[in-house]
N, C-alpha and C positions, 0 to 999 in steps of 0.2 A: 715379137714386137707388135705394138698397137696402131695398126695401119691406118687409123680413125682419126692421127693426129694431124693437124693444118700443115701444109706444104713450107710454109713458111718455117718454123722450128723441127724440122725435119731437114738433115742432109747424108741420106745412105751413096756411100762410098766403097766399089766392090772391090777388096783389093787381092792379093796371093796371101800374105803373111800381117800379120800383127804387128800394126806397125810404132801403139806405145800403148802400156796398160789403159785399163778403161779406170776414171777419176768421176767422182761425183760432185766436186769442187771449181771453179777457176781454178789457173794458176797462179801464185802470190809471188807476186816479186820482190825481191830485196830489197829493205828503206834505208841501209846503213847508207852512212855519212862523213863528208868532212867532220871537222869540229868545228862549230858552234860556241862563240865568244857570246854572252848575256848577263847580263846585271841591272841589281836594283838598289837603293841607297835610300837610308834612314839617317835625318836632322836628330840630333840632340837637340833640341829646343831648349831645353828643359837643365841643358849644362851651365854653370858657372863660366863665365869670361876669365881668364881668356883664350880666346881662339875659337873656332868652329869644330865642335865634331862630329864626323861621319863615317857612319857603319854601313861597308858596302859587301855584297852578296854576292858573289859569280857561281851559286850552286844552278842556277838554271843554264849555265853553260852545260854541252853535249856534246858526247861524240859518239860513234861507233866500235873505238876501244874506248881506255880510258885515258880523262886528262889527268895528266901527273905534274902541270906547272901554271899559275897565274901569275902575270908579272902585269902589276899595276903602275901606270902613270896616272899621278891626282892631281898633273895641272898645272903646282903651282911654284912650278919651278924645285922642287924637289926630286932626289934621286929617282929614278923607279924600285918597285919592291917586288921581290920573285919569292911568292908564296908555293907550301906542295899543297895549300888548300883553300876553299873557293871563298873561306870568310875573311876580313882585315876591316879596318879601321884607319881613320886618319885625322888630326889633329891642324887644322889649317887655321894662320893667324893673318891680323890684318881683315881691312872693311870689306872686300871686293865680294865675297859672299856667294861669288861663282864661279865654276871652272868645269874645263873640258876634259872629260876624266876618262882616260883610255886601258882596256883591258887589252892582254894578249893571252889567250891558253895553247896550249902544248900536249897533244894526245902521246900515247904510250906509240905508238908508229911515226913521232916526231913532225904529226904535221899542225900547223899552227894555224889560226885565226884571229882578228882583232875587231874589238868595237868602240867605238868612243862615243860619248852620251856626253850633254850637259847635263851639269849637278847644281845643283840651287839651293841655298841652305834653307832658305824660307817656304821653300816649293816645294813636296813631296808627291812624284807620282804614285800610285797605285794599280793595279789592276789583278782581276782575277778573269779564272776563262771556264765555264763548265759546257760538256763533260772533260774530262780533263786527260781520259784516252779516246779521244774522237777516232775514226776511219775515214776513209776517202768520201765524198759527197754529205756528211755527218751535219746539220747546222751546230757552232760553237757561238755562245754567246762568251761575249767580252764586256767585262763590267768596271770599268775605272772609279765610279764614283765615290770610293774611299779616298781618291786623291785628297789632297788637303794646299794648302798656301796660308803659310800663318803669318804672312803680309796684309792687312786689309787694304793698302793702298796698290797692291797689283795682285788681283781676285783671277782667277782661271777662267780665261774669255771661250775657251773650247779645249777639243781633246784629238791628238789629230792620231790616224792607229798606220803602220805599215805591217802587211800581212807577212812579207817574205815571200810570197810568190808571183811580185810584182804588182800586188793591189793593195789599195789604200783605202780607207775608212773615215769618217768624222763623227765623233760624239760618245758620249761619256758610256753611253752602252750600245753596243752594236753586234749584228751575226757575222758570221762569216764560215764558209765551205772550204775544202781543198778538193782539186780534181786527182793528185797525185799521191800517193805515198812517198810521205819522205819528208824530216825533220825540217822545221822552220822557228826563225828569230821574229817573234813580233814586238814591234817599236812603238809603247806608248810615247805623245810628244805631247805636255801640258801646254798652250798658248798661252801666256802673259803679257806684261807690259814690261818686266824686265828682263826678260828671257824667257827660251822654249826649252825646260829641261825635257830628261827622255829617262825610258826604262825600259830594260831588256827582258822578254824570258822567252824557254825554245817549247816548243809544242810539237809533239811525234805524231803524226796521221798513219795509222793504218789503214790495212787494206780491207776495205768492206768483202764479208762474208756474206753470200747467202743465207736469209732465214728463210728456211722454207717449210711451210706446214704443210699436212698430207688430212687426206681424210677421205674413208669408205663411207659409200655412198648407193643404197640397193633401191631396189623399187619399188620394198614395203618392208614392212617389219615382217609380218608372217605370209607365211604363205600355206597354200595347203600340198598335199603331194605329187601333182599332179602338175604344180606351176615350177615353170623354170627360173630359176634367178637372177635376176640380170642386176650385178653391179660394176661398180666403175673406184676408180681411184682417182683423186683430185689432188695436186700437188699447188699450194700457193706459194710465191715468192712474197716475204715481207722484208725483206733487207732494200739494200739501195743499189746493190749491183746483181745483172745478170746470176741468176743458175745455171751451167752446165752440165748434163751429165754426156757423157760419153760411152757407148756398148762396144766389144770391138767384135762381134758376133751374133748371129743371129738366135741366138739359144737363152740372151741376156737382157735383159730391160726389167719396165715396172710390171709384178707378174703379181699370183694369189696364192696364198693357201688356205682351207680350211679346216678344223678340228671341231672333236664334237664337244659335250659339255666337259669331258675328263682331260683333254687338250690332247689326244689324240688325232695325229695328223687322218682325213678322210678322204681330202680330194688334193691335188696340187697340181697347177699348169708348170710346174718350174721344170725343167729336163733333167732328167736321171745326169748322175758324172760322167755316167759313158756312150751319153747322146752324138750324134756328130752334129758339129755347126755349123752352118754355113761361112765365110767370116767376112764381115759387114762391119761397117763403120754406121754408129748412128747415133746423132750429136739431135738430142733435147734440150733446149734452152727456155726457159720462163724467165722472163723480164720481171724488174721489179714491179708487184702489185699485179702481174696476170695469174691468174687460176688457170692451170691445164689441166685436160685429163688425161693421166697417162698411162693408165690401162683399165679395160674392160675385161667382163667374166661372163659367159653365160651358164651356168652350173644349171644342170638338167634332178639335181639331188639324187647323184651316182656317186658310190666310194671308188677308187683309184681302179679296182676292177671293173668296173662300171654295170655295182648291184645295187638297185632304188636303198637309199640309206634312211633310216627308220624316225619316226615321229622326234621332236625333240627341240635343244637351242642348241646352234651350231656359229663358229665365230670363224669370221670372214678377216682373212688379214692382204693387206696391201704392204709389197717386199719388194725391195732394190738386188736382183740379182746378177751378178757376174760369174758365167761359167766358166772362163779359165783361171779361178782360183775357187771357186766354187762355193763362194761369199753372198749367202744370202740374209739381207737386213731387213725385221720388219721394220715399217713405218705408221699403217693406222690398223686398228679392225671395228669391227660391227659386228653384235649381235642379231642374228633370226632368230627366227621359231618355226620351224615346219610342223603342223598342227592335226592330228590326229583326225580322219571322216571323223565326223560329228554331228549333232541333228540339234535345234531348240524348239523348246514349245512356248505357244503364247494361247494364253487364252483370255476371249472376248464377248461381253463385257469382264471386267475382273473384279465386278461387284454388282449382285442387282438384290434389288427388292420384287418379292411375289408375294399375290396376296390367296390366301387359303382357297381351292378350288380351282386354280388356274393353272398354266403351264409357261414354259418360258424353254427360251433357247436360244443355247451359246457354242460361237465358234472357237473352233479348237486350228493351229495355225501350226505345221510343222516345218521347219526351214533347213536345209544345208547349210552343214560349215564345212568346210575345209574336202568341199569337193564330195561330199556323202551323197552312196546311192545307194537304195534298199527297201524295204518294208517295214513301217514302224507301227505295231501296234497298240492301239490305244485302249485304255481303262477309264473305270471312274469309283470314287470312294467318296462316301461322305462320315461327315463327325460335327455333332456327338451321333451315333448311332440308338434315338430311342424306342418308343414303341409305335411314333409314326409318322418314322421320317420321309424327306420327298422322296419321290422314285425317280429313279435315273435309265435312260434308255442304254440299249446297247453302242458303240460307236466302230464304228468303218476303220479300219486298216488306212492308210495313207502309204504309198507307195511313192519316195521322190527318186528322179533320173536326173542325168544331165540335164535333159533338155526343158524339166521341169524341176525345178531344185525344192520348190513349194509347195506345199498341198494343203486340205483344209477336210475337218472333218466337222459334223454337228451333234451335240449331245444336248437332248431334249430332258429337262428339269418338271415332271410333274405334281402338282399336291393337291389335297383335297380336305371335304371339310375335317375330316378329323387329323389332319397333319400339324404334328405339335407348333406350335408357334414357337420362332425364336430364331439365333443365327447360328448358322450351319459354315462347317469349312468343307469347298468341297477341294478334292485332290486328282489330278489330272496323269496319269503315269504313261510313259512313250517306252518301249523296248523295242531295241532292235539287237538281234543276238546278246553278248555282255554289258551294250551299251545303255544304261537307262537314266530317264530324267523326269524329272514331275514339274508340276507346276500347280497353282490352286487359284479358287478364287473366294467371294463370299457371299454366300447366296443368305438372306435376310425372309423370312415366313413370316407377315404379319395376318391379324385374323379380317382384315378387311382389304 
């Protein structure tokens, strides 16, 4: 386990036995439900006289089984009607133009619920809601403004919303949250001048998951062989609820593996199946929007035996493991480079002009990479080779160590009058055992 984590998202718990699997989740509670009476109604505007007609909807009715009955009251003093399905229609005559229009559904476990809305034939509410499977904490925007009133003498003065879970709203377009899981009826109410019709639909709130992203995270990209590795694992919460995870052992948590370029496994802190564990409760929690770190590595670039593992790219992965089912999940990796001793040459100036008779002199710059230490002997070539090119002196061996990773040597460039004029490449070569690298510059002979 990552002992490095803050006190606060840490709670170890020492106990005899195991007391419930380890989970990487919350636990999700059940949102079944009563059932859920909803509807909504469309004006025929547009029909012949006589009478009113209206087409009403109870598919936004819910439940937890299913409903197998609507039995409509339209109001106006007619029978009621016991539909097996959520659509019907009604034919209403005479001026009055509004009525209290009462649903009842009946789920498949016989239990019932009822809503009653005003209906207004001139007045048509609307509304829609996105996302339209929201979660607990989700913002929902609610948008009425399709409403319509094809009265212009009673125009829609406001829009009033009830959520279902005891909160209320004002205006054509509005947010709103749930804290809970669990099915709700929200109640659009058009304000007018001759009436407040309504309209029903149910809206399911799940339960907010965890999104959590992961990501390795080392201390360089390469390294040379000699450096140890130090990386780490970072787990971000981007949902709206808590992450838990839970280990029920000490052998279990956020751990590493690594393989080399062939995906061969080379190193792994994760415990053999036939480790013993100590057994420990130990509850990780990242809150929505914190970043933890929830495990660290320091790889020293040993394989499992623990022999220096060889030049190369090696991939770092960060794993959710549980040892008592012996369930390990990657989650991020990283590539390195662990980089072969190595040596560079530079040489300075990397261009000059000399003039017939003179001499010149240029430093030669040898450097370590990747932790190189040794003796590197130096050369010198020039080109074109004619009948009187400059003469080049001999150049000193450079020796780099740790404690001097650089060293410098000088090669003296001389010519005289009869050295052909013109431009010259010269060529700089470094060897150290099979290691070798050049470098050039350009040296320029004019006759003055």
């Amino acid at each position: 386990m990552n002992a490095s984590l803050p006190l606060r998202n840490l709670a170890i718990i020492l106990i005899i036995s195991v007391l419930f699997s380890a989970v990487g989740l919350p636990v999700k509670t059940n949102g079944a439900s009563n059932p859920l009476a909803a509807f909504t109604y469309e004006s025929c505007i547009a029909c012949v006289p006589p009478g009113d007609l209206v087409s009403f909807n109870g598919n936004w009715s819910t439940s937890s089984t299913s409903i197998v009955s609507y039995v409509w009251d339209f109001g106006d003093g007619s029978p009621p009607v016991k539909t097996s399905g959520p659509m019907t229609s009604h034919l209403y005559g005479g001026a009055l133009a509004k009525w209290q229009v009462t649903l009842t559904v009946q789920d498949s476990a016989g239990l019932k619920d009822t809503t009653s809305q005003l209906v207004l034939f001139e007045t048509v509410p609307r509304y829609g809601f996105q996302p339209t499977s929201p979660v607990v904490g989700q913002q929902i925007t609610f948008n009425a403004s399709d409403s319509i009133s094809y009265n212009s003498t009673s125009p829609i003065k406001n829009y009033d919303w009830s959520f279902g879970d005891g909160t209320s709203g004002t205006g054509a377009i509005i947010t709103h949250s749930y804290s809970t899981e669990s099915s709700y009826r929200i109640v659009l109410t058009l304000l007018t001048s001759y009436g407040d019709p309504s309209v029903s639909k149910t809206l399911t709130v799940g339960q907010s998951k965890p999104n959590v992203f992961y990501g390795v995270i080392t201390d360089k990209d390469t390294y040379a062989p000699s450096d140890t590795v130090h990386a780490k694992l970072n787990a971000t919460n981007q949902g709206t609820q808590p992450a838990a995870f839970i280990f029920t052992d000490a052998c279990s948590g956020f751990q590493f593996q690594i393989t080399d370029s062939t995906g061969s496994l080379v190193y792994t802190n994760v415990p053999p199946p036939s480790a013993l564990c100590v057994q420990v409760i130990t509850v990780i929690t990242i809150q929505p929007g914190q970043t933890l770190t929830v495990g660290r590595l320091d790889w020293k670039q040993v394989n499992q035996q623990g022999q220096p593992v060889p030049p190369g790219s090696y991939i770092i992965t960060g794993v959710i493991h549980y040892q008592s089912t012996y369930q390990t999940t990657p989650v991020a990796s990283k590539i390195i480079t662990i980089q072969a001793p190595d040596f560079q040459l530079a040489v300075s100036p990397a261009s000059v002009v000399i003039a017939k008779g003179s001499t010149i002199t240029l430093t030669i710059t040898v450097s370590a990479v990747s932790a190189f230490t040794g003796a590197v002997n130096l050369s010198a070539t020039i080109q074109p080779v004619n009948k009187h090119p400059p003469a080049l002196s001999p150049i000193n061996t450079v020796t780099l160590t740790a404690a001097s990773p650089t060293g410098t040597a000088s090669l003296t460039i001389a010519t005289t009058r009869s050295t052909n004029s013109g431009t010259y490449t010269l060529t700089i070569t470094g060897t150290s055992g099979t290691t070798i690298h050049s470098n050039t510059a350009t040296i320029t002979v004019t006759s003055k």
